[in-house]
C-alpha positions as CSV (number, residue, x, y, z in Angstrom):
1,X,36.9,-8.3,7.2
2,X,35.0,-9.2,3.9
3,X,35.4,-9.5,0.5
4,X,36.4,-5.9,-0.9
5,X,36.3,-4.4,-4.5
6,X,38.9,-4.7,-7.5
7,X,42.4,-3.8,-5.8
8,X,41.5,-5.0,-2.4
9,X,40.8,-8.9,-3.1
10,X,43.9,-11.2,-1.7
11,X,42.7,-14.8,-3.2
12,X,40.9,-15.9,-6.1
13,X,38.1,-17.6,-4.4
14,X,37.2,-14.2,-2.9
15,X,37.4,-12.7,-6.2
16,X,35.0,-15.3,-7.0
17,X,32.4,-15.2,-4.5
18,X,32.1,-11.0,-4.9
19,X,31.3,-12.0,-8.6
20,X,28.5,-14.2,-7.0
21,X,27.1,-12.0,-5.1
22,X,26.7,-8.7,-7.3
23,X,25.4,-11.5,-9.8
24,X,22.5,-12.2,-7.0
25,X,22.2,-9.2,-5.4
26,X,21.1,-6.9,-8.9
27,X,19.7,-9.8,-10.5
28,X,22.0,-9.6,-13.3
29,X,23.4,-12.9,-13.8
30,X,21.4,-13.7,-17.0
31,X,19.5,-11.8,-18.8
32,X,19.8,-13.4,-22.3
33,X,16.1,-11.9,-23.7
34,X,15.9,-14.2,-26.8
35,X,17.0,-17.7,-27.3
36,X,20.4,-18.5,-28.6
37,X,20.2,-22.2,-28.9
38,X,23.1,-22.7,-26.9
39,X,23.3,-24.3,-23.7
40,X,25.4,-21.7,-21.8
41,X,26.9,-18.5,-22.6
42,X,29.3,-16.6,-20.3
43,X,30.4,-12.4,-20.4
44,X,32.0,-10.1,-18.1
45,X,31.6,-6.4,-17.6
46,X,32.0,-4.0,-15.5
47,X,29.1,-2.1,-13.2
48,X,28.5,1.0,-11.5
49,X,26.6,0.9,-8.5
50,X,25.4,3.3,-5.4
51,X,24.8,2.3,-2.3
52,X,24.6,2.7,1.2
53,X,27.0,0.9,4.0
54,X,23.7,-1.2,4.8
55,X,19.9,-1.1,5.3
56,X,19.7,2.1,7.6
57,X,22.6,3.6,7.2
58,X,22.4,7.4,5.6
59,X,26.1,6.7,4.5
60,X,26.3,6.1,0.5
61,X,29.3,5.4,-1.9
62,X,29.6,4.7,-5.3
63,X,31.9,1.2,-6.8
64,X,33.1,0.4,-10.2
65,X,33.1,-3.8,-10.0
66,X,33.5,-6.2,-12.4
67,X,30.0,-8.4,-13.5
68,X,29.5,-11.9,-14.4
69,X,27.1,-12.6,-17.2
70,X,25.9,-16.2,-17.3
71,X,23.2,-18.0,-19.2
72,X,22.8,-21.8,-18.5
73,X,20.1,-24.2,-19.1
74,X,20.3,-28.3,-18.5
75,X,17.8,-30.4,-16.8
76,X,18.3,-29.2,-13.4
77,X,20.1,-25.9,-13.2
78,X,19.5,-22.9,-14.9
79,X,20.8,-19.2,-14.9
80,X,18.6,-16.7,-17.6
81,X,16.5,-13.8,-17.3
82,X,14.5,-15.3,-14.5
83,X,17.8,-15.2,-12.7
84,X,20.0,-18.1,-11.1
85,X,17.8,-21.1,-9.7
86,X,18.3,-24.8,-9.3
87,X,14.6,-26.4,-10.6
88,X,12.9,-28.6,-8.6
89,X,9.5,-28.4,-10.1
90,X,8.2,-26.2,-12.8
91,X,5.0,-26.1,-15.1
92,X,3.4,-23.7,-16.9
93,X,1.9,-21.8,-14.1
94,X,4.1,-23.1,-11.0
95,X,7.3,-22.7,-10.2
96,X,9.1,-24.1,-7.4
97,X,12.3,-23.4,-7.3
98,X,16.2,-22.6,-5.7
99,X,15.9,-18.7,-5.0
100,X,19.3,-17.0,-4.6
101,X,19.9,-13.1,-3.5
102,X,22.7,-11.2,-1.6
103,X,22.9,-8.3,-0.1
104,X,26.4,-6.3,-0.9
105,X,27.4,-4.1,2.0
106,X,29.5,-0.5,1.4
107,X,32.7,-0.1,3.1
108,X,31.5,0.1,6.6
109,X,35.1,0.0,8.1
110,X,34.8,3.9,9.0
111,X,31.1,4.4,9.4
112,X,30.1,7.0,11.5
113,X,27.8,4.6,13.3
114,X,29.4,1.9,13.6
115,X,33.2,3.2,14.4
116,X,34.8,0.8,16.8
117,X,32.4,-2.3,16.0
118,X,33.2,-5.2,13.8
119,X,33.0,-4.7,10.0
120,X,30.2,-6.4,8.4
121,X,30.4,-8.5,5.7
122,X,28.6,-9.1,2.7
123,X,26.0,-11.6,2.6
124,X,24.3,-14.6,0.2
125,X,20.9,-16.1,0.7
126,X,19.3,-19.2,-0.7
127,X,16.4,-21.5,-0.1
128,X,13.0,-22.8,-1.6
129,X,10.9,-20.5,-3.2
130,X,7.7,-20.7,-4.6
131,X,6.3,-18.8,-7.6
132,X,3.0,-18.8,-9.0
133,X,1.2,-17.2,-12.6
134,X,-1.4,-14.8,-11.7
135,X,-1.4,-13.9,-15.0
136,X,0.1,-14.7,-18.3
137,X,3.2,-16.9,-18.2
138,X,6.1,-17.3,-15.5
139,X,8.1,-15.1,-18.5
140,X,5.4,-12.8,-19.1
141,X,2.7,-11.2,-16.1
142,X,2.3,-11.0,-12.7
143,X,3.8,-13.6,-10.0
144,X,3.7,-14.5,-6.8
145,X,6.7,-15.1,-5.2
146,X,7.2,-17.2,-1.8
147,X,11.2,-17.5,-0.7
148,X,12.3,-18.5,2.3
149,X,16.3,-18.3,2.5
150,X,19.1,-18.9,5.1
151,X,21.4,-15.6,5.1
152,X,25.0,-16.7,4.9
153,X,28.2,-14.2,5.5
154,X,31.1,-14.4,3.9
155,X,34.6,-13.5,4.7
156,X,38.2,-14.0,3.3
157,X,38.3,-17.6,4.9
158,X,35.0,-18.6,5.7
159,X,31.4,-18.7,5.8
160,X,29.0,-18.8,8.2
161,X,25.2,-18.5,8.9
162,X,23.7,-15.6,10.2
163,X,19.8,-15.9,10.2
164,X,16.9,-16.9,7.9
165,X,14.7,-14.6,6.0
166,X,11.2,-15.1,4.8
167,X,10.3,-12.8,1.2
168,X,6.8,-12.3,0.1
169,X,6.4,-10.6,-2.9
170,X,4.8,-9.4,-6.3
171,X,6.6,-9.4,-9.0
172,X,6.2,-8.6,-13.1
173,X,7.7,-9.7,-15.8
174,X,7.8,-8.3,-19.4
175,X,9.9,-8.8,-22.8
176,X,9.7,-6.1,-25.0
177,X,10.9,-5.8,-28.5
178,X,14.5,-5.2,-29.8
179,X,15.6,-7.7,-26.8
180,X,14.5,-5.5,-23.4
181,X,13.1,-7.2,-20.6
182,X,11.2,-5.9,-17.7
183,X,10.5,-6.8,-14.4
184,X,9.6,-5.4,-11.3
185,X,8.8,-6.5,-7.9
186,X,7.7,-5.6,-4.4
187,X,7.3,-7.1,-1.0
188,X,7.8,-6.9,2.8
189,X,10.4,-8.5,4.5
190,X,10.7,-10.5,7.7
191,X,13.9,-11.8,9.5
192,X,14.4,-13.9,12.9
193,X,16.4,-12.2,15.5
194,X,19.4,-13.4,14.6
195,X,19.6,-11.8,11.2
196,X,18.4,-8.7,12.5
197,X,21.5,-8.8,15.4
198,X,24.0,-9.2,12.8
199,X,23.2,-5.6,11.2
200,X,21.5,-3.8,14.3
201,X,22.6,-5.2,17.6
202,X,24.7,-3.3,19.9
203,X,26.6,-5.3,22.2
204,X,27.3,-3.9,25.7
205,X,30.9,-3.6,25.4
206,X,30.4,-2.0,22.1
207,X,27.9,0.8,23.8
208,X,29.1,4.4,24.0
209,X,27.0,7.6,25.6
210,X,25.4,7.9,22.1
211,X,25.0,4.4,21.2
212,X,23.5,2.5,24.2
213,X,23.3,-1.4,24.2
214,X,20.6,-3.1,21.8
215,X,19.6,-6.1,21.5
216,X,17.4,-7.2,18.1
217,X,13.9,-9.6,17.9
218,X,12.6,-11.4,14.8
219,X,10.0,-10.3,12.7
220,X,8.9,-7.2,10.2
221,X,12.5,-6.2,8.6
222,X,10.9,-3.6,5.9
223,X,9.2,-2.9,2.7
224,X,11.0,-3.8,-0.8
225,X,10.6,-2.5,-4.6
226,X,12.5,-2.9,-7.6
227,X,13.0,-2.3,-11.2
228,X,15.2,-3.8,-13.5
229,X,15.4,-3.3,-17.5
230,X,18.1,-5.2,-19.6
231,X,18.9,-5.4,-23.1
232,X,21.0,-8.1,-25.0
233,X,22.0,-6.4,-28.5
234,X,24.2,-8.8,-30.6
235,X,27.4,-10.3,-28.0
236,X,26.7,-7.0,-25.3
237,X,24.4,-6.9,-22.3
238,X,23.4,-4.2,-21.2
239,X,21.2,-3.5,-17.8
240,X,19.9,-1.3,-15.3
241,X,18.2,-1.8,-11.8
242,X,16.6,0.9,-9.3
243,X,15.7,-0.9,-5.4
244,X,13.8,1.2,-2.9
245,X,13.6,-0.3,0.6
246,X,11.2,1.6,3.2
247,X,12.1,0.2,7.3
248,X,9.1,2.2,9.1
249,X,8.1,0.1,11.8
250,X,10.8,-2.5,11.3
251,X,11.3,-4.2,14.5
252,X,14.8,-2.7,14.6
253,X,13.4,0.6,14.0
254,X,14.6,1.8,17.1
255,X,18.1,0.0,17.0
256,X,20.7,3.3,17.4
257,X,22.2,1.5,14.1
258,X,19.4,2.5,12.3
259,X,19.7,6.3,10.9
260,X,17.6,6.5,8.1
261,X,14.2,4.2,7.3
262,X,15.2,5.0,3.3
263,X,17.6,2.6,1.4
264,X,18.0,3.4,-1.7
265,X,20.5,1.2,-4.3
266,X,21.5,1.8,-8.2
267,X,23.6,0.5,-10.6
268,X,24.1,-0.2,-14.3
269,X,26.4,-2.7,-16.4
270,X,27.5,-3.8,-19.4
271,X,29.0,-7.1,-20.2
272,X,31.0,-8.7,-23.1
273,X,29.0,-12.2,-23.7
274,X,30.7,-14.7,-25.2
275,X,29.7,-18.2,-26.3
276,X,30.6,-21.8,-26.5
């Protein structure tokens, strides 16, 4: 069993790692879209988001969860708009970087598809990544973005690894006035057979007459796009994210886990920021 929403967590460090990942997995952990002049400011919100039990699943439920807002700059780690990343190299046009993303999973305890298997968990990722201007700034116009991140489960006791995935993508970024920022991005993913088993293998003493025994390979794991649009208006934060995730001709396509090639997840917040 994983880390659950507000009035199901047991410890604080669980408590703490769900705030981690909803921070990585909307890409809201930051946001700040003018300069404060102070090194970090924190917040907390709440956020409502939709979602289904996992990539492939046609079961969807909604969750009100608390939201971290952080925004953090020293010589080596920073969390902003450009999201949480430890700084290895950057210059105007390059950026080479920590990348850090999750993937929250829905209360898959009663799926329909899953009924008698092990729950799953929810999951963090990190790993190098490499981004590049194609136009504009690393704030302001197109990017490519190269991340390449071990996938890491997490539980009420423990972690543990569970595959590597590999990111590709083009991404935009735009500040508006009156404090919005935009950004968008899109991009295939690809996953070794590990990380495909954890959400799509069927082991044999888990087959039934309607879900026979499958066993998942590496490679294509499906077609990624999202928008995001946040605001920061005086000591609130507002923000807003749309993903769309297409798995036609993912090599788990055929897993009898996989219902639906359509992933769809949305959520909005609003935090309380506060400074130092």
């Amino acid at each position: 069993m994983g880390c659950r929403p507000p009035g199901r967590f047991t410890t604080p460090s669980c408590l703490a790692k769900y705030l981690l990942i909803i921070a990585a997995c909307t890409g809201w952990p930051c946001a700040a879209a003018e300069k404060t002049g102070q090194p970090w400011e924190f917040g907390l919100g709440l956020a409502t988001l939709s979602l289904a039990d996992y990539r492939g699943s046609a079961e969807y439920q909604s969750r009100l969860l608390p939201i971290p807002y952080i925004r953090y700059h020293s010589q080596y780690l920073k969390a902003d708009r450009r999201g949480v990343r430890g700084e290895i190299m950057e210059s105007d046009r390059i950026d080479f970087n920590i990348s850090l993303h999750a993937a929250l999973t829905g209360e898959n305890d009663e799926n329909r598809l899953r009924r008698g298997m092990p729950g799953l968990d929810s999951t963090f990722e990190i790993g190098p990544a490499l981004g590049i201007s194609l136009s504009g700034s690393l704030e302001d116009g197109w990017l490519a973005y190269f991340p390449v991140r071990a996938v890491i489960a997490f539980d009420r006791d423990s972690m543990r690894h569970i595959g590597t995935v590999l990111q590709p993508q083009l991404a935009y970024r735009h500040p508006f006035d009156k404090g919005w920022y935009f950004t968008y991005n899109a991009g295939a993913y690809y996953g070794d057979n590990d990380y495909h088993d954890y959400y799509y293998k069927v082991a044999p003493r888990y087959a039934t007459a309607s879900r026979p025994a499958y066993e998942a390979t590496s490679g294509y794991s499906g077609f990624s796009t999202q928008i995001n649009l946040t605001r920061r208006y005086g000591n609130f934060w507002y923000g807003g994210f749309l993903r769309y995730d297409n798995l036609e001709h993912a090599v788990f396509e055929n897993s009898p886990l996989v219902e639906t090639t359509d992933y769809f997840m949305l959520g909005f917040g609003i935090s309380r920021v506060f400074g130092p």
